[in-house]
VEXSEMI-519285 format. One record per residue: y, x, z of N, C-alpha, C, O in turn. Coordinates in pm, whole numbers, plus 50000, padded with zeros to 5 digits. Atoms other than C-alpha are relative to their C-alpha. Example, Ala and Ser with C-alpha at 12.3 -4.5 7.8 and 13.67 -1.06 7.14 Angstrom:
498815008950000495505123050780501205009050000501185019450066 498814991849994498945136750714501094992350073502204997450090 
This chain:
499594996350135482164284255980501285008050002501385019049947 498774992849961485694293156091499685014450041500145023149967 500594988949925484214321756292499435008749950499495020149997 500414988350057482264338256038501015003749901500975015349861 499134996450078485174336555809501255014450068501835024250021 499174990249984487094352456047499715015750020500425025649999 501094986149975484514380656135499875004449887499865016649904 499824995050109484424387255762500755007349956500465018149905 498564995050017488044393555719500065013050106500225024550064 499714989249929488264414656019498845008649972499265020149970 500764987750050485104435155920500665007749875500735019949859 499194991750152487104439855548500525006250047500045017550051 499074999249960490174444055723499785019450094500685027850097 499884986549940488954478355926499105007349869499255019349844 500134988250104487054489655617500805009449927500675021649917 498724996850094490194492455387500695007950098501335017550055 498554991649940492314506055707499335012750023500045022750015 500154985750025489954534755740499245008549908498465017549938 500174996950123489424541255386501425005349999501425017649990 498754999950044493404540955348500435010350116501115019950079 499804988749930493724561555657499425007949979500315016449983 501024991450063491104584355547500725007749882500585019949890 499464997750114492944590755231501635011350041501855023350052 499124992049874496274596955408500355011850096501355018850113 500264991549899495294616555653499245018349917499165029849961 500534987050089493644641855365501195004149930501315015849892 498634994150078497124642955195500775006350026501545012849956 498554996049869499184651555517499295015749980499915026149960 500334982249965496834683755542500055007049894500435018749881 499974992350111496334687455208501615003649912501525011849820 498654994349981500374692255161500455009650071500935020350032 500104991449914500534705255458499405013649968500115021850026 500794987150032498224737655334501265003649873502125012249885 498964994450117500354738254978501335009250076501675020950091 498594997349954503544736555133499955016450101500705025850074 499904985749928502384767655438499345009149924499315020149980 500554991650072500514785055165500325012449986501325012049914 499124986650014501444824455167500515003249828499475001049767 499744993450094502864836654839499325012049962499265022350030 500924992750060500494852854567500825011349929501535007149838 499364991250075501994888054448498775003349903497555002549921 500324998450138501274897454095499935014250001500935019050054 500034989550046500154932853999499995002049907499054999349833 499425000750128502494943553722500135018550008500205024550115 499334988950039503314979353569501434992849959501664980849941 498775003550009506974981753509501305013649899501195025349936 499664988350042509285005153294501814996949984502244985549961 498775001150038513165012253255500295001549921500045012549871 499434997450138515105002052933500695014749971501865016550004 499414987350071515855036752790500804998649861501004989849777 498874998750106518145050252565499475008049907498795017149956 500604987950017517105070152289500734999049786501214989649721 499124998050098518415085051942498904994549869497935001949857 500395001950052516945068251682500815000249850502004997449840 499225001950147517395071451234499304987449971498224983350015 499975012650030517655040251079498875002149850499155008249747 501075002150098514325034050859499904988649954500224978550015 500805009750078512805013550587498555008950012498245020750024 501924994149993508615012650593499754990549882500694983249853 500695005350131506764997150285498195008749971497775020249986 501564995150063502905000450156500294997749873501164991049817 499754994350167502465011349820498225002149952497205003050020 501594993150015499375020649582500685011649895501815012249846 499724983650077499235056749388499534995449905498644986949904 500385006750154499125052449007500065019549973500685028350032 499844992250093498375080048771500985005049946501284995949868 499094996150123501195098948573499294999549853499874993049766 500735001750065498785102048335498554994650006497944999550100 501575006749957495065081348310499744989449909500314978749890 500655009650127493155066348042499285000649991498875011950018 501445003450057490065054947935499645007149852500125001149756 500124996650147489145072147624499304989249936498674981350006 501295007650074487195052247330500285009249871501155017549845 499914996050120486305059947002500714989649890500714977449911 499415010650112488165044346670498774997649918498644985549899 501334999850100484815048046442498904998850066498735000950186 501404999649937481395042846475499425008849963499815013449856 500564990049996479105068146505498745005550114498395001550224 501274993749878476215088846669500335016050082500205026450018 499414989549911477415115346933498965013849980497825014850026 500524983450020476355152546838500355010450115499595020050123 499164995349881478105167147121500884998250104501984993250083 498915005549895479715163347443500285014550059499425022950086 499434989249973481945189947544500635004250152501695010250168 499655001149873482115189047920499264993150088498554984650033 500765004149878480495178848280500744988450053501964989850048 499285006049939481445147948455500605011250117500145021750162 499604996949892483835153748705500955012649993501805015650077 499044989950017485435183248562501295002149924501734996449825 498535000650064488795197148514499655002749845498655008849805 499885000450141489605193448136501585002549929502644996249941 498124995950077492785209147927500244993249886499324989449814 499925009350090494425190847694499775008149850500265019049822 500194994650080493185196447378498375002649968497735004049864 501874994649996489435204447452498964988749969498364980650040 501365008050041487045187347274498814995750102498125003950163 500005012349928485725158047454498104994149940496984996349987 501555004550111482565143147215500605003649824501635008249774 500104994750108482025147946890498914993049933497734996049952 500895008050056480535120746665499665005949853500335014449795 500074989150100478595129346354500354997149872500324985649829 498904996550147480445140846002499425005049891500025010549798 501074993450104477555150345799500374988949881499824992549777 499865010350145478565120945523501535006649979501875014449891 498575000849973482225122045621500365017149915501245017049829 500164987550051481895161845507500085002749881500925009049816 500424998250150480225159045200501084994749908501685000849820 498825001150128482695133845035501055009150058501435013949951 499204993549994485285155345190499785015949883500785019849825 500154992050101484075184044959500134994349878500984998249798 499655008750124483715159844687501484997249954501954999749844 498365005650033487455145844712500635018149982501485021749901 499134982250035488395188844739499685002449855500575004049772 499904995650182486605195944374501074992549937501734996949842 499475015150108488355162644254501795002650007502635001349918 498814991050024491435177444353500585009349903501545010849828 499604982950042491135210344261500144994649803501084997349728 499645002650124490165193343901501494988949950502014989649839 498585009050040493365166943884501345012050032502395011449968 498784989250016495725198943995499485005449868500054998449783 500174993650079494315218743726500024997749873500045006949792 499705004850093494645194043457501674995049987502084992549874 499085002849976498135184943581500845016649951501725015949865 499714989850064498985223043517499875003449834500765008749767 500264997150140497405225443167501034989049933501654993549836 499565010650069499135191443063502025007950040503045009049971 498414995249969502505206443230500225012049885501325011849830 500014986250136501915241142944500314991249891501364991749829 499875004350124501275218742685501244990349947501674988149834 498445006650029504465197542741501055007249946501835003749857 498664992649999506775224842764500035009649845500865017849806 499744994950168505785234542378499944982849903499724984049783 499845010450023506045194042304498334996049941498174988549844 501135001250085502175194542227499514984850078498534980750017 500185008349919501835162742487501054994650038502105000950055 498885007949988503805132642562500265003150176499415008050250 499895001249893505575130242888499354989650098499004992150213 501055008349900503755098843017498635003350027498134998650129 501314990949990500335119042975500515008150130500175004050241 499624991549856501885145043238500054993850128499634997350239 499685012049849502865116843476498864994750038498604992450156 501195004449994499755104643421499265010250134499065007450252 500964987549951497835137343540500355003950127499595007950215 499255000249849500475139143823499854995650092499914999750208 500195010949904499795110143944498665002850072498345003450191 501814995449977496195118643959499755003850113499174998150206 500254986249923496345150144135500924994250146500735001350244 499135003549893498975130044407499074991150058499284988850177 500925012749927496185102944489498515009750002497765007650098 500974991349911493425128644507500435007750119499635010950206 499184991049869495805147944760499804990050073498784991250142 500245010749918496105114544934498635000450084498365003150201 501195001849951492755108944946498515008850074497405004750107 500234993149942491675137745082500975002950117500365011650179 499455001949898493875137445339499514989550112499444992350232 500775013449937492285101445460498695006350024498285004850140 501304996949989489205114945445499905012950104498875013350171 499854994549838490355145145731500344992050109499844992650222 499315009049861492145121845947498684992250046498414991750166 501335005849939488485100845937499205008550080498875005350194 500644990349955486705130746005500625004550189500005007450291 499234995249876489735138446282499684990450062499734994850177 500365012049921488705104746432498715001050067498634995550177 501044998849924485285113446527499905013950092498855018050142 500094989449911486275143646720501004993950102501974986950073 499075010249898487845130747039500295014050040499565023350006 499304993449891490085153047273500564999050101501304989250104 498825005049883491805153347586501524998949998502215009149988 498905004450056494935136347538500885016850096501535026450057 498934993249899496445155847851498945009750072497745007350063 501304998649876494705180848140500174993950127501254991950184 500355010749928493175160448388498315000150040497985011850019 500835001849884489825153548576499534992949892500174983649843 500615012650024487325138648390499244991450055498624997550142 501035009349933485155107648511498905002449950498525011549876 501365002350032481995096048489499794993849811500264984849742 499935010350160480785091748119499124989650015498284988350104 500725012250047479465060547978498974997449881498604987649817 500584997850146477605071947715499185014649965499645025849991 500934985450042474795098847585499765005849896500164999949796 500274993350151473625123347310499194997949963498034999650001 501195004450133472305110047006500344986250053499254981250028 499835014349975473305074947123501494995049851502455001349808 499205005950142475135052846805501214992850084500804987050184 498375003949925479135041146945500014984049895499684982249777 499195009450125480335009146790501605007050041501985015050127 498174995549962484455012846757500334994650107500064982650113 499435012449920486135002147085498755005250129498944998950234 500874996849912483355016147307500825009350093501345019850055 499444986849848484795034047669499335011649955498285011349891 501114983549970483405068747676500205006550129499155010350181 500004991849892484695085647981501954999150040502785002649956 498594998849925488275083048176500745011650034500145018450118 499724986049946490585114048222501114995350079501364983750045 498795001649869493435110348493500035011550041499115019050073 499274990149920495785134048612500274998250157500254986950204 500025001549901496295141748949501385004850072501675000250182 498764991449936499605162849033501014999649890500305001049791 499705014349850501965147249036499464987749940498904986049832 500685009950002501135113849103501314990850021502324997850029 499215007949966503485082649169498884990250095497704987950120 500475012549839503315056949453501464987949929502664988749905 498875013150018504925022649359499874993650137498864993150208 499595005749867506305006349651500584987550001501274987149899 498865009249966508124973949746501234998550077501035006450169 499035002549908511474964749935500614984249987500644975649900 499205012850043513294937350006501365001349934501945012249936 498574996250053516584932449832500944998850036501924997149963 498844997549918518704934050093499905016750009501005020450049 500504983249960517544974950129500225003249834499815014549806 499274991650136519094978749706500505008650021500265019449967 498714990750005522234993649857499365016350054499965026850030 500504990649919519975018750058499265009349937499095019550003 501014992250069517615035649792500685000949891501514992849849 499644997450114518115055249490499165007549970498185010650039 500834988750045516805078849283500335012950069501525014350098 499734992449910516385111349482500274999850104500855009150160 500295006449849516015093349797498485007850030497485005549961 501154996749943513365114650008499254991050082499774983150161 500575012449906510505094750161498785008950031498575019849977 501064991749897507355105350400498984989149942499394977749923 501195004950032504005092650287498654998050117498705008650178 501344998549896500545086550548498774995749886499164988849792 501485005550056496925079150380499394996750087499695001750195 501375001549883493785064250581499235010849990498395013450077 500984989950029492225092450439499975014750067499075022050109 499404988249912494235119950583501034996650094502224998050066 499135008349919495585102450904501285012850033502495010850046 499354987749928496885138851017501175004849930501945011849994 499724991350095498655148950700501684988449960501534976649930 498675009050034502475131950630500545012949824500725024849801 499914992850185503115139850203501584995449973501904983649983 498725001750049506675141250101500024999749812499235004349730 499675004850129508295128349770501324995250007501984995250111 499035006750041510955112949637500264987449879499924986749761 499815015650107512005077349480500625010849841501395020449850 499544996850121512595086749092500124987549893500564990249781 499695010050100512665051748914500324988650113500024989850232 500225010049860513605015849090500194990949863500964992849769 499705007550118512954986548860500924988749962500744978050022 498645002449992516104973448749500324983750052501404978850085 499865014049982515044936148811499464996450134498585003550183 500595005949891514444914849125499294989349963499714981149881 500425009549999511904893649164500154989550036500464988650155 499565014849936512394857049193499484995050077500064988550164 500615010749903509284843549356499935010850146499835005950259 499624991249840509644875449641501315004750056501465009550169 498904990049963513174887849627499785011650060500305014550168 500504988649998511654918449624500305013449885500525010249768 499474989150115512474952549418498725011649978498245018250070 500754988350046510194976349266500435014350004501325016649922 500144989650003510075012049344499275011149974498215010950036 501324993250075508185040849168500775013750104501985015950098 499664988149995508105076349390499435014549927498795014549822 500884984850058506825111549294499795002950082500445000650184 500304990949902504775133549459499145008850005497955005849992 500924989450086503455167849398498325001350104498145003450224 501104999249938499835167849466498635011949936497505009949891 500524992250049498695199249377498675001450039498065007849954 501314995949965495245200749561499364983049987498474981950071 500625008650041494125164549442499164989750141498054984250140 500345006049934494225149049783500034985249971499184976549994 499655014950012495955118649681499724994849870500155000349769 500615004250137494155096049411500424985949978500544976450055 500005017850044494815065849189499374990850029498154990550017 500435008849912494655035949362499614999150121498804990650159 500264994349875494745052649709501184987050073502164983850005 499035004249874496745030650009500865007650101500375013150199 499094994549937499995043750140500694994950088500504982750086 498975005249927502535036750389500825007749974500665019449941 498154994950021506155043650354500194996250081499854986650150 499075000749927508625056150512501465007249988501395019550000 499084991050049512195067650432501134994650090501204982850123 498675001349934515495070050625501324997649957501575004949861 498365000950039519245060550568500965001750117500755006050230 498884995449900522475062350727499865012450117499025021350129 500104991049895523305080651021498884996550147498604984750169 500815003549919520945082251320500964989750139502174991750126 499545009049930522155056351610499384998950168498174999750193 500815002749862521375051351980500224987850014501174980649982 500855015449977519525021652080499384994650186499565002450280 500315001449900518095004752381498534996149957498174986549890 501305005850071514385007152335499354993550175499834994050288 501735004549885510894991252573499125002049955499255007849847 501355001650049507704989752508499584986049990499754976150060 500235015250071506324963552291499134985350108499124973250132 500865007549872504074952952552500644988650062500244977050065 499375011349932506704936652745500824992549980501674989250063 499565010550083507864913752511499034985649988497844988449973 500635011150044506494876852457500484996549894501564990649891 499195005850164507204869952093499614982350053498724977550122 500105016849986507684830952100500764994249908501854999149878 499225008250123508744805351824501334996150053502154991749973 498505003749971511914798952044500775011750023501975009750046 499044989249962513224833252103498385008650084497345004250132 500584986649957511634870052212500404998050187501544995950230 499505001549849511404867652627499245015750050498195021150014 500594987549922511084899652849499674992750136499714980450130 499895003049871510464896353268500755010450066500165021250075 499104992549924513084913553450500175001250137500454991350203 500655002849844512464924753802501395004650058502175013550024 498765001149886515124919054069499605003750128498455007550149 500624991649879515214930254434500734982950055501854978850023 499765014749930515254891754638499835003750127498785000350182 499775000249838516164901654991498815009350052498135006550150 501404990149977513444930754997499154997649921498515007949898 501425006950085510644908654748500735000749887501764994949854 500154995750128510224925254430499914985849922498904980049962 500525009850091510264894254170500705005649833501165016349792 500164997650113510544885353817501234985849963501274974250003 499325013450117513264864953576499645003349879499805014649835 499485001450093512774854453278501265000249845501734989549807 498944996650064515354867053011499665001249864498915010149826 499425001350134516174857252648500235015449911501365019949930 499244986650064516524892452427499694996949851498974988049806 500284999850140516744900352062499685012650001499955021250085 500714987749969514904926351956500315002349808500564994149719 499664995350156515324951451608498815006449925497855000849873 501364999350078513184975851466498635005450104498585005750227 501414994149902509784989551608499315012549950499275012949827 500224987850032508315024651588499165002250147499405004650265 501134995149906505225029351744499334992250081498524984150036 499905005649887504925017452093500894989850020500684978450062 498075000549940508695011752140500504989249887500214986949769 499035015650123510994980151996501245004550062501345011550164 498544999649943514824979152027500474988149988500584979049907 498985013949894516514955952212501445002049945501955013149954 498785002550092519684947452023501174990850089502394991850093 498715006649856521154921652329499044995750045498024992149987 500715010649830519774906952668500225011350079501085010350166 499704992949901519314942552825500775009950016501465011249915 498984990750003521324969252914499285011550041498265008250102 500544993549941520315006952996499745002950142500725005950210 500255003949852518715005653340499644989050027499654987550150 500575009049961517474977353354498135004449979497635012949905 501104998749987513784972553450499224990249965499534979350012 501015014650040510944948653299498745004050007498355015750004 501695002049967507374941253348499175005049857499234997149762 501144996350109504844959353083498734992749942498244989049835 501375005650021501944946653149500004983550096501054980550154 500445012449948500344908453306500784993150025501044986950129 498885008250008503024894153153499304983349993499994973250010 500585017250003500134859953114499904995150145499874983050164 500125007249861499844857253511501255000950075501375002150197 498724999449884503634857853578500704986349939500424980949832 499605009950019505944829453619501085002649978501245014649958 499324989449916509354831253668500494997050118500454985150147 500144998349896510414841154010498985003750010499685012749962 501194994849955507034853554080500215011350069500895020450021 499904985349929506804880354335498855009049933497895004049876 500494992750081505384911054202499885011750090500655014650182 499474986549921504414944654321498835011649860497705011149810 499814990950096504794975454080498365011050033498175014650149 500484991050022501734999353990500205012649906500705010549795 499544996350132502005029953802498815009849988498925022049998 500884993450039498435037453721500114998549837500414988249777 499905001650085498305047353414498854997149895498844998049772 501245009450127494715030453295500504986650023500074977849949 500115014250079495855000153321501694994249912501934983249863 499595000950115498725003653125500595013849942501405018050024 499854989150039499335038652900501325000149968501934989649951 498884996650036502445056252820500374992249842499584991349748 499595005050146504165040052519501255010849948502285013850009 499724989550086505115066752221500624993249879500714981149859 499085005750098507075064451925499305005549880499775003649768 500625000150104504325078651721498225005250119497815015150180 501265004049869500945069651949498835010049909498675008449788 501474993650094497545096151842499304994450107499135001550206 501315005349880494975071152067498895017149969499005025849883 500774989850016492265097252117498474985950028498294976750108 501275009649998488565079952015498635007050084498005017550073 501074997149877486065079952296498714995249992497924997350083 
């Protein structure tokens, strides 16, 4: 009994020791490999902080409003006899527009003219017969009166008439109409939209730290999606006198002559306008920045006893234009940082510099990608 107990134990006894040596013996090598492991270099592009003359900008998006643009309607109801124009075409102010119909509106208008013509003409006879005392003076006043409320009322009765002839307030572009000939209007019915086109305004935003910086007759540069190629100049002419509370934000209205009707109401702009004097800066390319919730980090390559590597370095960075950001403190001109595969570097990491330029492109301060 003793005997198999002990044959038990010593059978455990070499399982566990070369299990546990087994184990051991995989750690020594497998350290062993870490520890003689060669060092993995990183293929990075690389560029030197430059210097370069930059003017101090504000940018803002904006939408283009009308100087002029309205919806027409009619005040009266009526049945349309005429329309005096094509969608889509230019229209001068003044030019009859539609033209609802006046065939009643007419008639009493002739009616209220005899009714006139007879209350002046009794107002005259009663004025003769006063001036030999053959008629009292309240009779005259009477007849006066008359002939002053038929004037009236012929007057009301053009202005109705003037109500069913519409015009173009301003010239301008007309839209699409809403409405056909021989069709009955109630009052209050759209008919057709005219909007001007030249000039036009662009309302903009700023923040209100950028008050002291804008005024009226402040020049600014315009872009569209529409005409990527084409930069439209103007100038700020109103700024609205109040700040907003829930943006601390300021309203800006510009002008801008648009004589060939590129730029339309409710088009998408970008702004851009300059202040102060121009300034030299320390720019990079955006590329080789890590924006991070604790601070902006570049990689900065050092020379380690012949082996190209990489530190880590803290910068603040200002405005951006294009490609290019400015570095405000961390680097200095001449210094060098990593562009590109800034996700497979550490720091210290050895590194070795390419300068093909597909795998990372020149960085511009106003980039035209070309589409392939």
């Amino acid at each position: 009994m003793r005997l198999r107990m002990f044959l038990m134990l010593l059978v455990t006894g070499l399982v566990f020791g070369l299990i546990f040596g087994y184990k051991a013996i995989g750690n020594y090598f497998m350290n062993d490999f870490f520890d003689n492991m060669p060092e993995s270099t990183a293929t990075i592009t690389a560029t030197d902080v430059k210097q370069e003359r930059w003017s101090q900008t504000l940018t803002s998006v904006g939408n283009f409003v009308a100087v002029d643009g309205t919806m027409l309607s009619n005040q009266v109801a009526g049945v349309i006899t005429e329309i005096g124009f094509k969608n889509g075409e230019q229209v001068e102010q003044g030019q009859l527009l539609f033209q609802l119909d006046t065939d009643v509106e007419e008639a009493e208008l002739e009616r209220l003219e005899v009714a006139l013509q007879i209350a002046q003409t009794e107002a005259r006879r009663l004025e003769r017969l006063q001036a030999s005392q053959n008629v009292s003076e309240s009779e005259l006043d009477r007849a006066r009166s008359e002939a002053a409320q038929a004037q009236a009322m012929l007057g009301t009765q053009r202005a109705l008439i003037r109500q069913k002839t519409i015009r173009a307030p301003f010239a301008g572009v007309a839209g699409l109409r809403t409405v056909n000939l021989g069709q009955f209007v109630q009052p209050g019915t759209s008919l057709v939209s005219v909007t001007s086109f030249s000039p036009i305004y662009l309302n903009f935003s700023l923040a209100e730290q950028h008050l002291s910086r804008v005024a009226p007759g402040h020049p600014i540069d315009v872009t569209v999606d529409s005409q990527p190629d084409l930069t439209f100049s103007g100038e700020v002419t109103a700024i609205e006198p109040r700040v907003h509370e829930s943006t601390r934000t300021i309203e800006v209205q510009a002008t801008l002559d648009n004589p060939d009707g590129e730029l339309r109401p409710g088009m998408f702009g970008r702004v851009r306008m300059t202040y102060g004097e121009p300034r030299e800066i320390n720019v990079i390319p955006r590329t080789a920045v890590q924006f991070n919730p604790f601070g902006n980090v570049v990689y900065l390559l050092i020379d380690d006893d012949g082996t190209l590597r990489v530190r880590q370095r803290l910068i603040r960075t200002g405005q951006t234009r294009g490609d290019l950001i400015e570095v405000t403190e961390g680097l200095e001109q001449g210094d060098r940082v990593a562009t590109s595969g800034l996700l497979k570097l550490r720091n210290n990491s050895a590194v070795e510099v390419t300068d093909d330029e597909d795998v990372q492109p020149p960085a511009e301060q106003d980039p035209q990608p070309i589409n392939r």
